[in-house]
C-alpha positions as CSV (number, residue, x, y, z in Angstrom):
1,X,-50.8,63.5,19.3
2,X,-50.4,59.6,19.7
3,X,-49.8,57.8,16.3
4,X,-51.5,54.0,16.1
5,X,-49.9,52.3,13.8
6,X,-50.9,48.4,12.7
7,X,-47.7,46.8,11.0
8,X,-48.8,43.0,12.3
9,X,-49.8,41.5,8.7
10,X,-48.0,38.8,7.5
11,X,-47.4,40.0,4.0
12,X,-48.8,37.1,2.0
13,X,-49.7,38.4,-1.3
14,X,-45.9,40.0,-1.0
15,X,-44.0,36.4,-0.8
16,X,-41.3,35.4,-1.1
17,X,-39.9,38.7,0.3
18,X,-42.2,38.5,3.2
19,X,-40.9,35.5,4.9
20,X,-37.7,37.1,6.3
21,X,-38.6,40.7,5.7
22,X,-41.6,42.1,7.2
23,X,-43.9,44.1,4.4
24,X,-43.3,47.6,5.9
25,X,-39.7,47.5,5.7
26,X,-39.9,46.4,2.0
27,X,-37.7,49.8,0.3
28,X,-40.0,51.8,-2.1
29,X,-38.6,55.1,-3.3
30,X,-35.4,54.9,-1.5
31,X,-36.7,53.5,2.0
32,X,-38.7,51.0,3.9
33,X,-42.8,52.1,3.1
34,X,-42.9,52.5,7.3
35,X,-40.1,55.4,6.9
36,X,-42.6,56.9,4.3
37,X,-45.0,57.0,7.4
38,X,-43.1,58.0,10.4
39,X,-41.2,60.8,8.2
40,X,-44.6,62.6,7.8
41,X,-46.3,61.7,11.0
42,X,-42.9,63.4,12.8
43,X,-43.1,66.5,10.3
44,X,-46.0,67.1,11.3
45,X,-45.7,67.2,15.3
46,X,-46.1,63.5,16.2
47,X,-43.8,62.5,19.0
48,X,-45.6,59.3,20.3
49,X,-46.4,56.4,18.4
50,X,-47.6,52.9,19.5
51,X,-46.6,49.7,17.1
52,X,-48.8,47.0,16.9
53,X,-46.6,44.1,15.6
54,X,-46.5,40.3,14.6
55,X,-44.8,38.5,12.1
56,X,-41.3,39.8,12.2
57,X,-41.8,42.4,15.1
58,X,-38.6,42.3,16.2
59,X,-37.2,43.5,13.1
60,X,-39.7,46.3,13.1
61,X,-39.0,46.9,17.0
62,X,-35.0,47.3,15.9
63,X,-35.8,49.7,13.0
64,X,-37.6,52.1,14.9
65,X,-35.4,52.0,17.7
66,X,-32.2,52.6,15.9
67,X,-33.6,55.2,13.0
68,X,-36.3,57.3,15.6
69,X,-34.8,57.4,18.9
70,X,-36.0,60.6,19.4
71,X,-40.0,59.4,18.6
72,X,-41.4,58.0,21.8
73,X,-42.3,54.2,21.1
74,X,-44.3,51.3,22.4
75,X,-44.6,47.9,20.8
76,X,-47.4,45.6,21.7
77,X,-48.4,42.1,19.7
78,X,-51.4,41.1,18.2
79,X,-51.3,37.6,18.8
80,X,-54.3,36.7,16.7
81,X,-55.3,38.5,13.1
82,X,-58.8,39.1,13.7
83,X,-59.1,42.7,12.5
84,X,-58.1,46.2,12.7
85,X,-60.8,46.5,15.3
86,X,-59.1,44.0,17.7
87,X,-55.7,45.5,16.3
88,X,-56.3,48.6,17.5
89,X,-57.8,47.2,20.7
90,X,-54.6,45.6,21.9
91,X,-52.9,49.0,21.7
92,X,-55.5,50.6,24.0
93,X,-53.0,50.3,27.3
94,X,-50.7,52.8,25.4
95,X,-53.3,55.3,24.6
96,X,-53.6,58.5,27.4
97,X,-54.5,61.2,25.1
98,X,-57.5,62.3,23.9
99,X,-56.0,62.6,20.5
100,X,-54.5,60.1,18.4
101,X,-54.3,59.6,14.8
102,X,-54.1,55.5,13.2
103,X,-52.5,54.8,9.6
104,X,-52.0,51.4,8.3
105,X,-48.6,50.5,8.0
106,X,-48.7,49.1,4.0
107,X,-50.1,52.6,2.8
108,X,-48.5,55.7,1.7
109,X,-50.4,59.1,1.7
110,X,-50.0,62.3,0.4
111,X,-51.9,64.6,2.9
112,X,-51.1,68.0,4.5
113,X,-51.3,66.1,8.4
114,X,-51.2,69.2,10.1
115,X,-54.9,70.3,8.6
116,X,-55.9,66.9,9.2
117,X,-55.2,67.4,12.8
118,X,-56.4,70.5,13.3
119,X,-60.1,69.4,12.9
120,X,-62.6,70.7,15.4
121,X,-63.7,67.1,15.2
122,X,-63.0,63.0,14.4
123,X,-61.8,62.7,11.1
124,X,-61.6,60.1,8.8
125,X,-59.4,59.9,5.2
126,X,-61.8,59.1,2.4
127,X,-61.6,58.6,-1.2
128,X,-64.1,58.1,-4.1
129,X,-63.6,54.7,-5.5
130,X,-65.4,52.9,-8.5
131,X,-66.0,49.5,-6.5
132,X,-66.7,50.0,-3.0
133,X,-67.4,46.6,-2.3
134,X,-63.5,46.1,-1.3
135,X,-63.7,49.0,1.3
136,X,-65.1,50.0,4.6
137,X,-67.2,53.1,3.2
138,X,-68.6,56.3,4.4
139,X,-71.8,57.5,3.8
140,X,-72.3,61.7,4.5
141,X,-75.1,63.9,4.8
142,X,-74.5,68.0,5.7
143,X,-71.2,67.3,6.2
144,X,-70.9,64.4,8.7
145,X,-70.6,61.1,8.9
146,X,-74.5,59.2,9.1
147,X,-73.4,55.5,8.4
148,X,-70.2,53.2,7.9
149,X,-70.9,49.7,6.6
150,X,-67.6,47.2,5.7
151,X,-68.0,46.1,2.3
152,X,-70.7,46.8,1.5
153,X,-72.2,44.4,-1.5
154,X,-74.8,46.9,-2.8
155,X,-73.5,50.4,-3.0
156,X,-74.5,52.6,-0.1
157,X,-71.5,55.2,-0.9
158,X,-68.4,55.5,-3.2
159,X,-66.7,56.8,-0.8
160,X,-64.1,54.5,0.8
161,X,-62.1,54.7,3.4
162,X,-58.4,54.3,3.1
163,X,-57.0,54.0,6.4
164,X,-56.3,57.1,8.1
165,X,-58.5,57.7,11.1
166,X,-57.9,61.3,13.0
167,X,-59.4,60.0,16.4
168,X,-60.2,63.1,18.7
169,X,-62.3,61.4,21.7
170,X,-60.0,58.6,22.1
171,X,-61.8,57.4,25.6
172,X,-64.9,57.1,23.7
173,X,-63.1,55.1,20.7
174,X,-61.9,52.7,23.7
175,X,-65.4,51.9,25.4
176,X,-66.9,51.4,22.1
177,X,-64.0,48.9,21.1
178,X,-64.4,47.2,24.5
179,X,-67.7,47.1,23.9
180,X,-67.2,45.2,20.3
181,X,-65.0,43.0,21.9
182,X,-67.2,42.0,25.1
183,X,-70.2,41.7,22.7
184,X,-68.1,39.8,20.6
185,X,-69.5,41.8,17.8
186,X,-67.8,40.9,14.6
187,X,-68.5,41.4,10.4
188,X,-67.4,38.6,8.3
189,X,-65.8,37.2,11.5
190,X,-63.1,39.7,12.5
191,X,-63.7,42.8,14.4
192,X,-63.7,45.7,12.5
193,X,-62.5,49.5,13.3
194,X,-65.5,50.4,11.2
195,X,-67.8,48.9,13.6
196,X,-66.8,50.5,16.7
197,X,-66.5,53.8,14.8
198,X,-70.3,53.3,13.9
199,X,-71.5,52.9,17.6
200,X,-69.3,56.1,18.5
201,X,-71.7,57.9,15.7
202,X,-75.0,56.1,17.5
203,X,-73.3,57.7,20.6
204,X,-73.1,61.1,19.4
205,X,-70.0,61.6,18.4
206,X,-70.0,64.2,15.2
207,X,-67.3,62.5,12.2
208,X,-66.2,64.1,9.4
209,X,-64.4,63.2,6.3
210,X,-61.2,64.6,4.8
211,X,-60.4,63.7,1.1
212,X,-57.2,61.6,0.4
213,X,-56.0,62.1,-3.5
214,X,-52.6,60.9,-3.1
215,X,-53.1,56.9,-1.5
216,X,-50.8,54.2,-2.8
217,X,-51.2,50.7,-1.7
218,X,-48.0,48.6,-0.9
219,X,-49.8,45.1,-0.5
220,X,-49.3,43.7,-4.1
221,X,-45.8,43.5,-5.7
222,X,-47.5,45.5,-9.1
223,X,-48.7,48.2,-6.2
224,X,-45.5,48.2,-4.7
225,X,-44.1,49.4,-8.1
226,X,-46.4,51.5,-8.8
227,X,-46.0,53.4,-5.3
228,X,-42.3,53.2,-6.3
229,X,-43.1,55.4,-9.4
230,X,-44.6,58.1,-7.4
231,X,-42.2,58.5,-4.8
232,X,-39.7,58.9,-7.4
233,X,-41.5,61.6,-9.2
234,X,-41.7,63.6,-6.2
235,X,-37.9,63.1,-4.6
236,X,-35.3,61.1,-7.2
237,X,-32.0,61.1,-6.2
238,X,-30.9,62.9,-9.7
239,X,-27.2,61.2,-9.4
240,X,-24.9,61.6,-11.8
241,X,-22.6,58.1,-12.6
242,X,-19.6,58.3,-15.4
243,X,-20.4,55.1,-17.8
244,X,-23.8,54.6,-16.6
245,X,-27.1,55.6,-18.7
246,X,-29.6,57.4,-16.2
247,X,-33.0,57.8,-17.3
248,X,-34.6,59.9,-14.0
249,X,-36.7,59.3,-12.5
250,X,-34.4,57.0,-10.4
251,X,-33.1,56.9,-6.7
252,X,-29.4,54.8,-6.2
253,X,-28.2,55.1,-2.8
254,X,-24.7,57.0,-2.2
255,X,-23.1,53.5,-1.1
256,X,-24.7,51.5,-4.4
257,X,-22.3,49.9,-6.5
258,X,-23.3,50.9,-10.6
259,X,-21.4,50.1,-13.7
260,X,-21.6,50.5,-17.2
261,X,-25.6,50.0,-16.7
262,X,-28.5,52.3,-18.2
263,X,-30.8,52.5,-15.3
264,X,-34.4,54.0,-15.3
265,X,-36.9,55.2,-15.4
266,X,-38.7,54.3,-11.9
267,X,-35.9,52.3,-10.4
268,X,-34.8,52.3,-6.8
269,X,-31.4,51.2,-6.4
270,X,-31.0,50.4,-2.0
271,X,-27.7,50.9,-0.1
272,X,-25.2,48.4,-0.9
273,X,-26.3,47.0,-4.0
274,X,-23.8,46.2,-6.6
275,X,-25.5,46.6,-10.6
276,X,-23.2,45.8,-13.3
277,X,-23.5,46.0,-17.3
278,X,-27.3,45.8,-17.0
279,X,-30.3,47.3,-18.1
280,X,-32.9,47.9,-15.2
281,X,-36.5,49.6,-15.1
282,X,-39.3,50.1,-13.5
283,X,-38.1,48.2,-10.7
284,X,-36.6,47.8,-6.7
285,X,-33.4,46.2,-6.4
286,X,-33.3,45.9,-2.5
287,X,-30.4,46.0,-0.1
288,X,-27.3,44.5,-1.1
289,X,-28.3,42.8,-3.8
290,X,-25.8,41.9,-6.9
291,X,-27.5,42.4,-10.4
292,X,-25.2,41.5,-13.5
293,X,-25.2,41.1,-17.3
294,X,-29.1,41.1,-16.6
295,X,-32.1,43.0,-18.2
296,X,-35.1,43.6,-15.6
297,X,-38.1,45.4,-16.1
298,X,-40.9,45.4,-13.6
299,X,-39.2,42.9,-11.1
300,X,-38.5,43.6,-7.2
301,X,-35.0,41.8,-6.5
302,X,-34.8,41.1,-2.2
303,X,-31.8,41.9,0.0
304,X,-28.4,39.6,-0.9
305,X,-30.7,37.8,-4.1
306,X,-27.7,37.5,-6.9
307,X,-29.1,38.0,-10.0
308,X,-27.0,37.4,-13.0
309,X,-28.4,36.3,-16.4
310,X,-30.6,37.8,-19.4
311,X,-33.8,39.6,-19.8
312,X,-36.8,37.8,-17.1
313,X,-39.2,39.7,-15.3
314,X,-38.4,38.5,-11.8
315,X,-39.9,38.5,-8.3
316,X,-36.8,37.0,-6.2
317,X,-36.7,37.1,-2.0
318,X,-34.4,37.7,0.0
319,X,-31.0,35.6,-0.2
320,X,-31.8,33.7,-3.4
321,X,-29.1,33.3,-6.1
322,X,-30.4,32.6,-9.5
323,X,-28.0,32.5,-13.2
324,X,-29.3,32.3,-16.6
325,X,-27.5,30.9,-19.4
C-alpha cells in the first residue's frame, strides 16, 4: 500500500506560524500533526508514501527523511494550487500499485486503517455533517456510492467527505485524473479529487463509504487547540515535576525546562522549551520557546517566541520576542 499525502498548502489561516513553519509540522499533542499521520499509516502496514509539497518542502522533505528512514519516500511539487485533483495528479509518476490510500496532511483521524484497507472495494472516509455546503459529499444508495458533488449549495447528502480516500483501482483513478486534466474539467476553478472520483463511478467502478467519528481539523489556530485536546486525552505524558502544579491532561517533553508553574489542563509543552513561574492552559508552547512570569490560556506560542509578561491570550510565530509590563 502507497500512501498519497498532499502537505503543499500554504497555511494561511495559520499565520504567523506559517511563514517559517510549514502547517503540518505545527506540534499538537506532543508532535508535528504529519507525525500523527505517518505513525498510523506505518502501524498499519504502509511502507511507501509519496509527498506532494510546496511552501516549505524542504523542511517537510528533511523531517521525513531524518524521523522515517525506514518508510520508502518520494517528494514531488505542486507548483500551482489548483486543487486536490491536480495535487494528486502531480503524484501519479510515483504511483505503481493498484492500491494506494490519500489523507490530507492538516487532518488527524481516528480510524482502525487496517479494516479500512481491507475493503473488497474503493473506499472513501465519510462523516455526517450539519452543513454540507463546505464539503465534497457523498450521496449512497444499497450501499455504494451513486453521486459526489463539491459543495453542494442545496443539500443532496449530509454526508461529507473528510479526506481519506482508500483507492483500490489506482490505474483507473489515473486515466480519469488525466482525463480531468486534458478536459480541463474544473468546479469553482480548481480540479477537484471529487470530480475524477465521480467519472470512475460513471465508469463502473463500485465505491463504498466508511464512517470516520474521530476527524480533527488542524487548519484554524482554535482547531488546532482543539485537536490538541484530544490527543492529550488519549496519550498525556502524565509527568511528574517537584514545584510545578500539573493539571493532566498535559504532554511536556523530557528535555522541557518547567518551574514553579501550574500547567494544564490541555497543554503541550515541545522539546526544549523553558516555562517559568507561569500559569499555562489550554494551549501549545512550540519548540524552544521561553514562557515567564506569564499567564496563557488558549494561545499557540511558535518555536524560539520569548514570552514574558501577564495574562494575554496570544497567537505569536516563530522567533518573536514580546514583554509586558
Amino acid at each position: 500500500m502507497r500512501a498519497i499525502i498532499p502537505v503543499a498548502g500554504f497555511g494561511t489561516r495559520l499565520k504567523p506560524h506559517t511563514h517559517s513553519v510549514p502547517k503540518v509540522l505545527l506540534n499538537v499533542g506532543g508532535k508535528p500533526m504529519l507525525a500523527h499521520i505517518i505513525d498510523e499509516l506505518i502501524k498499519a502496514g504502509v511502507d511507501k508514501a509519496t509527498f506532494i509539497i510546496g511552501h516549505l518542502g524542504n523542511k517537510i522533505e528533511s523531517f521525513v527523511k531524518s524521523n522515517y528512514p525506514n518508510l520508502q519516500s518520494q517528494f514531488v511539487e505542486q507548483k500551482e494550487m489548483l486543487g486536490l485533483g491536480h495535487a494528486i495528479h502531480t503524484a501519479l509518476p510515483t504511483i505503481e500499485d493498484d492500491n494506494i490510500f490519500i489523507a490530507l496532511g492538516d487532518t488527524i483521524f481516528d480510524v482502525d486503517l487496517t479494516k479500512v484497507f481491507g475493503s473488497a472495494t474503493t473506499s472513501l472516509g465519510v462523516k455526517e455533517v450539519d452543513d454540507p455546503r463546505r464539503f465534497g459529499v457523498a450521496v449512497v444508495e444499497n450501499n455504494f456510492i451513486t453521486k459526489l458533488v463539491e459543495k453542494p449549495q442545496k443539500p443532496v447528502s449530509k454526508l461529507a467527505l473528510v479526506g481519506l480516500y482508500c483507492i483500490k483501482n489506482a490505474p483507473l483513478l489515473k486515466e480519469c485524473l488525466n482525463e480531468l486534466m486534458d478536459k480541463e474539467i474544473r468546479t469553482r476553478g480548481e480540479y477537484q479529487l471529487t470530480d475524477a472520483l465521480q467519472m470512475m463511478i460513471e465508469k463502473g467502478e463500485k465505491i463504498s463509504t466508511f464512517p470516520i467519528e474521530g476527524w480533527y481539523d488542524c487548519g484554524k489556530p482554535e482547531t488546532l487547540l482543539e485537536t490538541n485536546q484530544f490527543l492529550l486525552t488519549r496519550s498525556g505524558t502524565n509527568r511528574k515535576i517537584n514545584g510545578v502544579v500539573i493539571n493532566d491532561p498535559v504532554y511536556i517533553a523530557k528535555n522541557a525546562i518547567v518551574e514553579s508553574s501550574i500547567i494544564g489542563p490541555y497543554t503541550t509543552i515541545a522539546e526544549g522549551s523553558v516555562v517559568k513561574n507561569s500559569i499555562i492552559k489550554n494551549s501549545i508552547i512550540s519548540e524552544n520557546a521561553v514562557v515567564e512570569k506569564s499567564m496563557l490560556e488558549n494561545s499557540i506560542i511558535g518555536s524560539s517566541a520569548v514570552i514574558k509578561g501577564s495574562f494575554q491570550k496570544l497567537n505569536a510565530g516563530d522567533s518573536s520576542e514580546i514583554e509586558f509590563y
